[in-house]
C-alpha positions in Angstrom: -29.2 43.0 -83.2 -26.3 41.2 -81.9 -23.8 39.8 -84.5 -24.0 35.8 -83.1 -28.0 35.9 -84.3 -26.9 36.2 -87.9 -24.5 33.2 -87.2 -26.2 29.3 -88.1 -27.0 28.2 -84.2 -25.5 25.3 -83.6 -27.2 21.0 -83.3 -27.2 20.2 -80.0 -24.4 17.1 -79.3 -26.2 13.8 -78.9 -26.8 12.1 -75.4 -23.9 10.4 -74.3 -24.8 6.5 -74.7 -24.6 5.5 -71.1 -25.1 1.8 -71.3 -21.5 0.9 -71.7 -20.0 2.9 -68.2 -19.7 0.7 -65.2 -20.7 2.6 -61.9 -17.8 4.0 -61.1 -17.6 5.7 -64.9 -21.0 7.0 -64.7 -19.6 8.6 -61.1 -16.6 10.5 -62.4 -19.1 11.3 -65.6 -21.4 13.2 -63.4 -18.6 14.9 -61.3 -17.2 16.4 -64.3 -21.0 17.4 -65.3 -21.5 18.8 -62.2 -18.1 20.5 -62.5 -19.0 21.8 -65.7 -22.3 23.5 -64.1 -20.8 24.9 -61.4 -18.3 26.8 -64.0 -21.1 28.0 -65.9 -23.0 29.0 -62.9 -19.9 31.3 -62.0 -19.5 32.7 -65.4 -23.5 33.6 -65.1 -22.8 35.0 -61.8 -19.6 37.3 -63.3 -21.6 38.6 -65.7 -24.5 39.7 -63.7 -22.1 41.2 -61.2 -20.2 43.0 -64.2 -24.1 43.9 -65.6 -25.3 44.8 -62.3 -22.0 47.8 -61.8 -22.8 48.6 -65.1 -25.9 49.7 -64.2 -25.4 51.1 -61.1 -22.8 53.5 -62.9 -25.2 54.8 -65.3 -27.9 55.1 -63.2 -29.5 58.7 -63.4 -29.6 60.2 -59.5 -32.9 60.6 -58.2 
């Protein structure tokens, strides 16, 4: 068991209320989503890589 699942999870943050962002606003709020993505998608991609050698080094040889 990993120490986090003792931890209270935490509330998801409400939807943004988008009715009040012009077009332009609701452009720049996406780019930073879609920033904020792409970050996550590399940290996934880090640790597969770093899960991935770990593997590989323990590997028993066939």
């Amino acid at each position: 068991m990993d120490i986090d699942d003792l931890e209270p999870r935490k509330a998801k943050p409400a939807p943004k209320d988008l009715t009040a962002l012009g077009v332009a606003e609701l452009k720049d709020y996406i780019a930073g989503l879609e920033a904020e993505i792409a970050r996550a998608r590399a940290a996934i991609a880090a640790k597969e890589a770093q899960k991935n050698a770990a593997e590989a080094f323990f590997r028993k040889p066939s």
